[in-house]
Backbone as numpy.savetxt, mean C-alpha at the origin, in Angstrom:
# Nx Ny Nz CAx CAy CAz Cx Cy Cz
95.58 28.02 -6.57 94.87 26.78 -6.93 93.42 26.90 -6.48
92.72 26.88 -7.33 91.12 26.29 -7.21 90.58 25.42 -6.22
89.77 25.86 -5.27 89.24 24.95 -4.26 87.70 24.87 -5.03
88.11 23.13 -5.39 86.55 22.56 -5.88 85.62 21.64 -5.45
84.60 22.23 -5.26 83.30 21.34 -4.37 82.66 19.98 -5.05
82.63 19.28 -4.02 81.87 17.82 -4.92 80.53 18.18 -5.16
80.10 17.92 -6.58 79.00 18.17 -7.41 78.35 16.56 -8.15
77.04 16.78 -7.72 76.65 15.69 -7.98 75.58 15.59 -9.15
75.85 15.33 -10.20 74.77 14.96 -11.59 74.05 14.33 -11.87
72.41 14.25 -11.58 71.60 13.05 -11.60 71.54 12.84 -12.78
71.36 11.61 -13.28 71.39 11.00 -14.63 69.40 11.94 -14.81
69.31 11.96 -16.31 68.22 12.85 -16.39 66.98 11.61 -17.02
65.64 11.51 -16.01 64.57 10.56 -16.38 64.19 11.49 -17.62
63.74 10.27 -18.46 62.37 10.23 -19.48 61.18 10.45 -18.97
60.63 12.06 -19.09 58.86 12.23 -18.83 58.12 11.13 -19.51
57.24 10.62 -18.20 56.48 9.73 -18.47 55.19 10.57 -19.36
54.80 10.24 -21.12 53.86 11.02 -20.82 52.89 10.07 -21.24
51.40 10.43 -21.33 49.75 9.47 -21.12 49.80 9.63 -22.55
49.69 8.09 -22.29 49.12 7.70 -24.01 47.93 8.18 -24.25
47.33 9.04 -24.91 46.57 9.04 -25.53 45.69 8.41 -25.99
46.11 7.36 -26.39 46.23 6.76 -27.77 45.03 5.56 -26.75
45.68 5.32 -25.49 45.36 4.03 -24.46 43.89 4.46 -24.29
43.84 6.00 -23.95 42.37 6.30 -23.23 41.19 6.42 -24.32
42.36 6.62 -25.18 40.75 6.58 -26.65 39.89 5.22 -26.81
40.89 4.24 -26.57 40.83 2.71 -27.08 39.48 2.36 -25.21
39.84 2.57 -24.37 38.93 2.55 -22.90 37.73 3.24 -23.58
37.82 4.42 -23.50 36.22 4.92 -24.08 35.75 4.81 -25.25
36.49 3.98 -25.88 35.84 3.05 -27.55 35.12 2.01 -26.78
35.76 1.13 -25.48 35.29 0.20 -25.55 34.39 0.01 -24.63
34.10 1.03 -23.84 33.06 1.24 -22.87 31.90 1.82 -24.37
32.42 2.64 -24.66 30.56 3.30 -25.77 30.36 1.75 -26.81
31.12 0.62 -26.97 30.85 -0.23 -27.78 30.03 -1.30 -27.20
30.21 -1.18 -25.72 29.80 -1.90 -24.45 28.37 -1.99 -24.41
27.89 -0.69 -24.03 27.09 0.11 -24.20 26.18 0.24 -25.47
26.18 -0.04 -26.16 25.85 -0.37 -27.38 25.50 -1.45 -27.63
26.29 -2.32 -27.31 25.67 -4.03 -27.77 24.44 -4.14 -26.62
24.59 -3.35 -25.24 23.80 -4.22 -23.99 22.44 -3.23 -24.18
22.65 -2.01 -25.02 21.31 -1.55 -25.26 20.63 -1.92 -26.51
21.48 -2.74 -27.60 21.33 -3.19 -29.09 20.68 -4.43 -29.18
21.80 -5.48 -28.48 21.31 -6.86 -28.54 20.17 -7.28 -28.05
19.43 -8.59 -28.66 18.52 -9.32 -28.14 18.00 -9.70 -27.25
19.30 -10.39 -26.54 19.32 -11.02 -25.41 18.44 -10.12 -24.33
18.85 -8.72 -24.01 18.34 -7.88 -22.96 16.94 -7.77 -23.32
16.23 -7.86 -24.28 14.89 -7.47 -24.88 13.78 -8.14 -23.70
13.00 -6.93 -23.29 12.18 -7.39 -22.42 10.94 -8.70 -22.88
11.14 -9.71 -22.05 10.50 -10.53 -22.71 9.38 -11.32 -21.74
9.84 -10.76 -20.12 8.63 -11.50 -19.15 8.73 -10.11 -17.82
7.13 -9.60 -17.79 6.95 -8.80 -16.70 6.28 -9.57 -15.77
6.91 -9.99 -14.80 6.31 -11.04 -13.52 5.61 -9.88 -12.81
4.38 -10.09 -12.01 3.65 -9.54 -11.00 3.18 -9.70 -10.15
3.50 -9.70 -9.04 3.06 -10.09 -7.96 2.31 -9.43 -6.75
1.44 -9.89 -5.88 0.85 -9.28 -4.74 -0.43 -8.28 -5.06
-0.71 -8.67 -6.70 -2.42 -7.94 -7.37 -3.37 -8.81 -6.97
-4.57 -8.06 -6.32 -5.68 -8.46 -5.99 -6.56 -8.00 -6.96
-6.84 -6.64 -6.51 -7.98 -6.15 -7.77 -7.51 -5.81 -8.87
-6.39 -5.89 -9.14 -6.11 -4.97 -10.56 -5.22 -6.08 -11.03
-5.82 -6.73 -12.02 -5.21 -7.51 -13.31 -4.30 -7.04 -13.45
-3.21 -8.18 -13.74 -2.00 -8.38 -14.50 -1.47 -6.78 -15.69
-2.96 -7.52 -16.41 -2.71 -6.78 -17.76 -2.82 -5.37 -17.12
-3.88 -5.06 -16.09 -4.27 -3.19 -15.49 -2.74 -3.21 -15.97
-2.09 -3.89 -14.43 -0.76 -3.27 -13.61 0.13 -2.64 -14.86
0.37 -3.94 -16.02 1.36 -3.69 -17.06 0.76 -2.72 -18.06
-0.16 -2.16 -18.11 -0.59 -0.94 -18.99 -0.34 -0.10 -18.02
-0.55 0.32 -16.95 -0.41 1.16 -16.08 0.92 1.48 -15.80
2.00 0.66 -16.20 3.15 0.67 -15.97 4.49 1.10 -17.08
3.25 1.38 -18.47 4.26 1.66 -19.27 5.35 1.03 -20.07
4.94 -0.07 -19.80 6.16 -0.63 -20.50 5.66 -1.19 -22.15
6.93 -0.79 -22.78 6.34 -1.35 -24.33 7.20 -2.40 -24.85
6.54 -3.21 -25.50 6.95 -4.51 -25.90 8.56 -4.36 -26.85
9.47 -5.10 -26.68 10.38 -4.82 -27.42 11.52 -3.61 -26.89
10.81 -3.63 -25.40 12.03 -2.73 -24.70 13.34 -3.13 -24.90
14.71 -2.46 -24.23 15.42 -2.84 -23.59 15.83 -2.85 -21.81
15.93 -3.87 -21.46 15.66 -3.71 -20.00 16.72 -2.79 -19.51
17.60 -2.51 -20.01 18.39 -0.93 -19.83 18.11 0.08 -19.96
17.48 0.34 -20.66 16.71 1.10 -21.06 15.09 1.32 -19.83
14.83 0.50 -19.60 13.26 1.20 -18.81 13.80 1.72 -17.40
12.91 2.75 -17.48 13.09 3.63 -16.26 12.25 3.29 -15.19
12.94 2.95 -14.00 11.98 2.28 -13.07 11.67 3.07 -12.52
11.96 4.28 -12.08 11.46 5.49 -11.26 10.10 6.00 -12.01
10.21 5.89 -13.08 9.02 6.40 -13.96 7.73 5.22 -13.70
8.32 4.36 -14.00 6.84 2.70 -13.88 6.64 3.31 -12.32
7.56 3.16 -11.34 6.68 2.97 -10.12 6.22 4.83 -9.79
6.09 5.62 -10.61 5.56 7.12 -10.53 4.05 6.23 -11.00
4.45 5.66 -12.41 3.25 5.95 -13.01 2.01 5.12 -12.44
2.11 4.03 -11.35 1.96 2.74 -10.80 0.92 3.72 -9.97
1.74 4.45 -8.91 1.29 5.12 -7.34 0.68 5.86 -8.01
-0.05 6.25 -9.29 -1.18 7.09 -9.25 -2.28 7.19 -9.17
-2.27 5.11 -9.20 -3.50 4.44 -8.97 -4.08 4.19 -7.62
-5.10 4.64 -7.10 -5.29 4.82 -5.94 -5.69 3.63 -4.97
-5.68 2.62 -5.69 -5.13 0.92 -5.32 -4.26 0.19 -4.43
-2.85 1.19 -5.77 -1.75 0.95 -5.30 -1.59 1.45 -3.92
-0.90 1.26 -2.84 0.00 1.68 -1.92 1.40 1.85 -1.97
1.99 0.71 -2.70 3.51 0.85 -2.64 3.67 0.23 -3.60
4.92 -0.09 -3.85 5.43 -1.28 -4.99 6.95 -1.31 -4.96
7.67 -2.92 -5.21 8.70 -2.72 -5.42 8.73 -3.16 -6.79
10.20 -2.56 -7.50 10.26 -3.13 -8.62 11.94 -3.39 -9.19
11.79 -4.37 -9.94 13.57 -4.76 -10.19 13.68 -5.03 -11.77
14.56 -5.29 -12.04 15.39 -5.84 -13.21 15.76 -7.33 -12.64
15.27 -8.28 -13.54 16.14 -9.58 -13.24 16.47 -9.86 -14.73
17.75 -9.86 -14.95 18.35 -10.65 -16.39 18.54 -11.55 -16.38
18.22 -12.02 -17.79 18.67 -11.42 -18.66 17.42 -10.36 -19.48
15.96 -10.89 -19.05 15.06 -10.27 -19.77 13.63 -10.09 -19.29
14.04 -9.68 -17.89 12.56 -10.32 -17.21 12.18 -8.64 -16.00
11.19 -8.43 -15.67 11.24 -7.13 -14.88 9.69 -7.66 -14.07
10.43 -7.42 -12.56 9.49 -7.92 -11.63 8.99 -7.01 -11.21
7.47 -6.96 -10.70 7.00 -5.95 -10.01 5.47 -6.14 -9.12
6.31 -5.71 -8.07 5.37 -6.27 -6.39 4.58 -5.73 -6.21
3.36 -5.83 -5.82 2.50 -4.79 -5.69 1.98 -5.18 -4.36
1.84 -3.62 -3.52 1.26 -3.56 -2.00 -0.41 -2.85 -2.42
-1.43 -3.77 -2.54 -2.78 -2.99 -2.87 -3.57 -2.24 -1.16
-4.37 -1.44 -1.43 -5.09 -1.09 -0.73 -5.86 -1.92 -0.16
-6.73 -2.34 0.75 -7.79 -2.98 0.90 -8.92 -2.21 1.32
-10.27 -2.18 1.28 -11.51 -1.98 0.97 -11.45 -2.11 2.46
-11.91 -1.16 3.38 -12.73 -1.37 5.18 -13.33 -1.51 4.96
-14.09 -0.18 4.72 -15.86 0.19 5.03 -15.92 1.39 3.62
-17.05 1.54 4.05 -17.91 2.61 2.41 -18.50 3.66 3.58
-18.01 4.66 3.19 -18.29 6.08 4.03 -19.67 6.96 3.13
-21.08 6.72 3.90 -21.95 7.81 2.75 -21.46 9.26 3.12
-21.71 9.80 1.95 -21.24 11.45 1.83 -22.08 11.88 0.79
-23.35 12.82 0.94 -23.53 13.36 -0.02 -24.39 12.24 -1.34
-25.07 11.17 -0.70 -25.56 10.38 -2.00 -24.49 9.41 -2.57
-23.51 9.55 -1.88 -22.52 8.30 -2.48 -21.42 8.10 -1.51
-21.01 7.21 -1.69 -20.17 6.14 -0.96 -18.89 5.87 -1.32
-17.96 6.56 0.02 -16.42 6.41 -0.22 -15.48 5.23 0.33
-15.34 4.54 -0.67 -14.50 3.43 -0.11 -13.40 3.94 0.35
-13.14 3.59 1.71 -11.80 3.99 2.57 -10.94 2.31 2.94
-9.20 2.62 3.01 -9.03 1.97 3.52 -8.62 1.84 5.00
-7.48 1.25 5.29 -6.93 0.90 6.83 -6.95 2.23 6.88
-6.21 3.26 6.33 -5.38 4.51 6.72 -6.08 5.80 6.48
-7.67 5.54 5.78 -8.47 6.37 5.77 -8.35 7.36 4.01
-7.83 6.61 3.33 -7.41 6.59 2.27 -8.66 6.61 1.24
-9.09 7.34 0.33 -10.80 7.11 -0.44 -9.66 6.55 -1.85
-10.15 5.48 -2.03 -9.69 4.35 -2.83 -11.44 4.31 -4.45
-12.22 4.65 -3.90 -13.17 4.65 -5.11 -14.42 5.46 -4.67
-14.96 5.97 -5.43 -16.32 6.60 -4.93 -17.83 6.09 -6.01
-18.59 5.42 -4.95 -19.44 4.17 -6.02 -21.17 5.33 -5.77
-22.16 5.30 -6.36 -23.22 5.67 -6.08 -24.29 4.83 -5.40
-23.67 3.36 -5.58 -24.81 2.40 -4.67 -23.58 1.72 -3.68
-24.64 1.56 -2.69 -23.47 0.46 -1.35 -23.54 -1.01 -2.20
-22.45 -1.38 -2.61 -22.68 -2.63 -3.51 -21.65 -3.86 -2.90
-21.33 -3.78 -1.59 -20.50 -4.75 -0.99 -21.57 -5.33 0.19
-22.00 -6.03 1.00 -22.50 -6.25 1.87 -21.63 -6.54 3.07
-20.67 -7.35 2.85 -19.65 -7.78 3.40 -18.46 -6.73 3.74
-19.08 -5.65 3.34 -17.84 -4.18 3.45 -18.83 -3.57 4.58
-18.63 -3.13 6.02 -19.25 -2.39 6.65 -18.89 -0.96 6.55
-20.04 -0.56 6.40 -20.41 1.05 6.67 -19.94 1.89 7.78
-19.02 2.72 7.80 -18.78 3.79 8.60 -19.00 5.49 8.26
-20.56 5.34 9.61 -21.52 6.50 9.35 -20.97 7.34 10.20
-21.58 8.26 10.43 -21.28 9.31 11.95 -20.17 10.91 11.66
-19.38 10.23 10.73 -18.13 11.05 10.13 -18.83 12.57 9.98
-17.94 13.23 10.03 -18.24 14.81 9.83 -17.12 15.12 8.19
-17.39 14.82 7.37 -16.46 14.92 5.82 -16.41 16.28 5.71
-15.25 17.05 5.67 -15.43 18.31 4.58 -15.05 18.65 3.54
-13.99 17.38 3.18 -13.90 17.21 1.73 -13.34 15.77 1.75
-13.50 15.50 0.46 -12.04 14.32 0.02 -11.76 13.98 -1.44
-10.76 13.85 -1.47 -10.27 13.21 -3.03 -9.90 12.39 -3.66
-10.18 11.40 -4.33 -9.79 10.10 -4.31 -7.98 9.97 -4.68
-7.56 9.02 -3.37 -5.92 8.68 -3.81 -5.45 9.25 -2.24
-6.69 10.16 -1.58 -6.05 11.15 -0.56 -6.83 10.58 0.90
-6.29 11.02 2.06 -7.02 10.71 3.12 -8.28 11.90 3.54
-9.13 11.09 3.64 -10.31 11.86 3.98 -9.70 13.01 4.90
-10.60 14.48 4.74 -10.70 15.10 5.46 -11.99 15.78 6.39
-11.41 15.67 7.67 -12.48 15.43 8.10 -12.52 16.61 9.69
-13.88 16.55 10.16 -13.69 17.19 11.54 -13.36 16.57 12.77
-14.09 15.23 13.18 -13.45 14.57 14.02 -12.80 13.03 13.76
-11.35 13.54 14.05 -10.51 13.08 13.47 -10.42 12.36 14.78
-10.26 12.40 15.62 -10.02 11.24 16.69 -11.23 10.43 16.86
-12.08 10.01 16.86 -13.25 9.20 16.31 -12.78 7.94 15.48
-12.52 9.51 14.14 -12.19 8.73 12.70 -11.09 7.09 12.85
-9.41 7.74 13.69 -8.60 6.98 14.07 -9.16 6.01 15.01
-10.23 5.91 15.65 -10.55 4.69 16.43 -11.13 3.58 15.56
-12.16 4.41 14.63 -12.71 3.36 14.02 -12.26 3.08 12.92
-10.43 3.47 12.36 -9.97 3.13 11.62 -9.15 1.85 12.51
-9.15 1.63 13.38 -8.08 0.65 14.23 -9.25 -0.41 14.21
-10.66 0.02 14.45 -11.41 -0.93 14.83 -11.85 -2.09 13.50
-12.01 -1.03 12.48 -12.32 -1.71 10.97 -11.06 -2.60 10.81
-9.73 -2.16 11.02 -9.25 -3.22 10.62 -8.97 -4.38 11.46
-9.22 -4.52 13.08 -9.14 -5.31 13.56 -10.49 -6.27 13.19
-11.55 -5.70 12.10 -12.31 -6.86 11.52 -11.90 -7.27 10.70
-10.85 -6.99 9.83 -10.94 -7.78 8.51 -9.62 -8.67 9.30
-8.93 -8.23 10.32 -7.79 -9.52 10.31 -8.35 -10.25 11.15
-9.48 -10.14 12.14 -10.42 -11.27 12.80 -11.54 -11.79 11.80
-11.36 -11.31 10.39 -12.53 -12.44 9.17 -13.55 -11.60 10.05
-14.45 -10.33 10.49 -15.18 -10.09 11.11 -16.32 -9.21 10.10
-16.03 -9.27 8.85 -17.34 -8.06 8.16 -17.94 -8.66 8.00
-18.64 -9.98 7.82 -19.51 -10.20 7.70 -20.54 -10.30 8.96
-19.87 -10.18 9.91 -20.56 -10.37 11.16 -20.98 -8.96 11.89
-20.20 -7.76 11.24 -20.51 -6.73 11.55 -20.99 -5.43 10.34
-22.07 -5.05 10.04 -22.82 -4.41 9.07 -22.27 -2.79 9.28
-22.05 -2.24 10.44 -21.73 -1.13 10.32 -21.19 -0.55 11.54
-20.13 0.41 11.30 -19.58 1.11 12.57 -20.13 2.54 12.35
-20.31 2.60 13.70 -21.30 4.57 14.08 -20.85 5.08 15.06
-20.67 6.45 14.49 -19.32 7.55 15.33 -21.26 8.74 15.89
-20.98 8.19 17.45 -22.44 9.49 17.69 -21.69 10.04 18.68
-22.15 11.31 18.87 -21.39 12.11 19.90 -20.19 11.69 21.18
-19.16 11.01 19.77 -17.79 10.79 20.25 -17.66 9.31 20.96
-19.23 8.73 20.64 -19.10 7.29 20.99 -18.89 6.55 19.71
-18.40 5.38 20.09 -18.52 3.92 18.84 -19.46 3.23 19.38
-20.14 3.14 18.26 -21.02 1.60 18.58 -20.93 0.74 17.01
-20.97 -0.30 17.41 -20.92 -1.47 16.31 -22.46 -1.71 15.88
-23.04 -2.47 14.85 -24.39 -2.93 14.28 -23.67 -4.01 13.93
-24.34 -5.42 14.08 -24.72 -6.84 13.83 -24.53 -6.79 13.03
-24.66 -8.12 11.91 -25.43 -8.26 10.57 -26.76 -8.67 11.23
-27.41 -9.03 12.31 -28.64 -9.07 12.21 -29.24 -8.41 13.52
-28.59 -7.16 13.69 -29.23 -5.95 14.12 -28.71 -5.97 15.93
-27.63 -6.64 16.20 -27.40 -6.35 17.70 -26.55 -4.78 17.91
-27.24 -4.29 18.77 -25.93 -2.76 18.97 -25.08 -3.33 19.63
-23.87 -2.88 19.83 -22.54 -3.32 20.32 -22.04 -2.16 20.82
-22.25 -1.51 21.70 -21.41 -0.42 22.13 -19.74 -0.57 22.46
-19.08 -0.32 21.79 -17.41 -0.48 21.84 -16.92 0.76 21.95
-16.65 0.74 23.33 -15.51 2.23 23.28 -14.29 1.87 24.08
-13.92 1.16 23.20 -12.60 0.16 23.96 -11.41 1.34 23.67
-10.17 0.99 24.55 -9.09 1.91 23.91 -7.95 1.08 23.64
-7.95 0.00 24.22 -6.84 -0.47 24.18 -6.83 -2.35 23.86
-5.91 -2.81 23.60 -6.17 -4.56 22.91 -7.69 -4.31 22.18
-7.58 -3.70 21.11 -8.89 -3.80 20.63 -8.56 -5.02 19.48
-7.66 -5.87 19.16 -8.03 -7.26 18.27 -8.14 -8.23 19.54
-7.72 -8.15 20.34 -8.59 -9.15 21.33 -9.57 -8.83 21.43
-9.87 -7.80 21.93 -11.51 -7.66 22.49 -12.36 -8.09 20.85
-11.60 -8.05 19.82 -12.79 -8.15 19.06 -13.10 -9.82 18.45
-11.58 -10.52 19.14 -11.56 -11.39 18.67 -12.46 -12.16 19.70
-13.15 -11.57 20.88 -14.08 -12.48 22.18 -15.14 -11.90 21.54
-15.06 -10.39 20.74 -16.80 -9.90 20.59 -17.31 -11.05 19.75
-16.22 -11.92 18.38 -16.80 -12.48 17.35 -17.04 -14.31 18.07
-16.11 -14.23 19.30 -16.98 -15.65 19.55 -18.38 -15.61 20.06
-18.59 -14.10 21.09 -19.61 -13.99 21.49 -20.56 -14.35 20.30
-20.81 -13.44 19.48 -21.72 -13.31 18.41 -21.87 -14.53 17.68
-20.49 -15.47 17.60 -21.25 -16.68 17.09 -22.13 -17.35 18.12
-21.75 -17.32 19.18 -22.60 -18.30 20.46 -24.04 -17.52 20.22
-24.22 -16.40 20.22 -25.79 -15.79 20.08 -26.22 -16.31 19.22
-25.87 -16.31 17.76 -26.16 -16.75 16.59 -26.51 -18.22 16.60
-26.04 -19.09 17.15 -26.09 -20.55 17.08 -27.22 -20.92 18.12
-27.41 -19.44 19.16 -28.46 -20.02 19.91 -30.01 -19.02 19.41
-29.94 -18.63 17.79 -30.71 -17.44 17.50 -31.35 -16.12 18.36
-30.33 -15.86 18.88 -30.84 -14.46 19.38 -30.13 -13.60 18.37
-31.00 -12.81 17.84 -30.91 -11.58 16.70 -31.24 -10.42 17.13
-31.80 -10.07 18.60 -31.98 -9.16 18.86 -31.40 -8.90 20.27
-30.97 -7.08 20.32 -30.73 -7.27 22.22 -29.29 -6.23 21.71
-28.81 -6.10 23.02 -27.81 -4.78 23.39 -26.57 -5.21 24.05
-25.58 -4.77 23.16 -24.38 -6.14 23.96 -23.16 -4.54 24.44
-22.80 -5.10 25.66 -21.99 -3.96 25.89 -20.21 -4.37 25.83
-19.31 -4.22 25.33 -17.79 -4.57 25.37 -17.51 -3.18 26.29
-16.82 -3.17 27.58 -16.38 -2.28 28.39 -14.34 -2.47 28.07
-14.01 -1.79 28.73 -12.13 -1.63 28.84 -11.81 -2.54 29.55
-12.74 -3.16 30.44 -11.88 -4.16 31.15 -11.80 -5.50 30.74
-12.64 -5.78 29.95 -11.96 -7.32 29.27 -13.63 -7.43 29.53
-14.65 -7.55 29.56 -16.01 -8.05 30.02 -17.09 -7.84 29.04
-17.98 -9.20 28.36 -18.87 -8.81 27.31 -20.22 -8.61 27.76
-21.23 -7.78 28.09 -22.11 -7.90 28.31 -23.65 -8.00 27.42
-24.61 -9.12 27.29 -25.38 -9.20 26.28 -26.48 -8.96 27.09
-27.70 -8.04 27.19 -29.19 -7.71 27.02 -29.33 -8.23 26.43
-30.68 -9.09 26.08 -31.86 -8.77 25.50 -32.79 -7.97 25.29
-33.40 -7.61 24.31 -34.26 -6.69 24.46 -36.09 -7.32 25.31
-36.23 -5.86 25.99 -37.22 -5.97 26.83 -38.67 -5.98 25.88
């Protein structure tokens, strides 16, 4: 007699297999998707908002930016607008977005104007960061002070000056802008780099020797009360000294 082992028979599954049929109908309806949102109306660029332009018109920014009427806002390439934006030597930064259904915003961070650097018969507008933003043949700002003294050995506009003394340069790049956020160019005509000193010029001719190193928007914010108190009591002439320790000293001239 046969000795027989228990054997066990799984009932046999149906291979699951992939419709086909399902994934055609998904990527019909994604490329149809795709199609209406680059086709239809609705997306059609219809308002470029701009914000944070000083010198450069609306209209500059949006020619400068490439965009053509009758876009689709899916269609525009924002990496390209803000390439084509930063080539303007204006610009500093920019942000830029998509807001839908039809609108494309774009921020603008401008340069600002310090001082006008002579070089050579003409005059390089620099900004905070030492940046040549325009190169003019006449000084045509009054209210923009002059920073003389510089040793230039080249520069290019869009680029930071290059220069020989560069630690100078960085003082009286800290110092220029602690005038324009103390409202101070009009009160000061020009900054002068002489053998590794700063001195300031009036608008109506006081020297200011400043070789401050440190809190230089305070100190400049006591140099500009000083200078109004002189002014209100007309002294236009005379030798004012700002030292490191906090102390203004005004001469007259002898």
């Amino acid at each position: 007699m046969m000795n027989m082992e228990t054997k066990v028979y799984q009932f046999p599954h149906k291979k699951k297999r992939h419709s086909k049929f399902g994934v055609w109908i998904i990527i019909t309806c994604i490329f149809l998707l795709i199609f209406y949102l680059v086709n239809t109306d609705i997306f059609i660029v219809k308002n470029i908002e701009v914000t944070g332009n000083y010198y450069l018109s609306e209209k500059d920014i949006i020619s400068l930016a490439g965009i053509s009427p009758g876009q689709n806002i899916f269609t525009i390439n924002l990496d390209k607008i803000r390439t084509n934006l930063l080539e303007n030597p204006h610009i500093k930064d920019i942000k830029i977005r998509r807001s839908l259904p039809n609108s494309i915003i774009i921020d603008i961070d401008e340069r600002n104007v310090v001082a006008a650097v002579p070089y050579s018969g003409v005059y390089l507008q620099i900004d905070e960061d030492g940046v040549v933003i325009e190169v003019s043949k006449e000084y045509q700002d009054s209210s923009m002070p002059i920073l003389s003294g510089l040793k230039v050995k080249n520069f290019y506009v869009g680029k930071k000056l290059d220069l020989e003394n560069i630690s100078e340069f960085n003082k009286s790049l800290a110092i220029l802008k602690g005038l324009k956020e103390n409202k101070m160019e009009d009160l000061i005509s020009e900054v002068r780099i002489l053998d590794g000193s700063i001195s300031l010029i009036s608008s109506t001719g006081l020297m200011i020797d400043f070789n401050v190193e440190k809190n230089i928007d305070y100190r400049l914010s006591f140099l500009k009360s000083v200078l109004l108190d002189l002014s209100s009591k007309n002294y236009k002439e005379g030798h004012i000294i700002v030292d490191d320790v906090g102390n203004i000293i005004y001469r007259p001239n002898q």
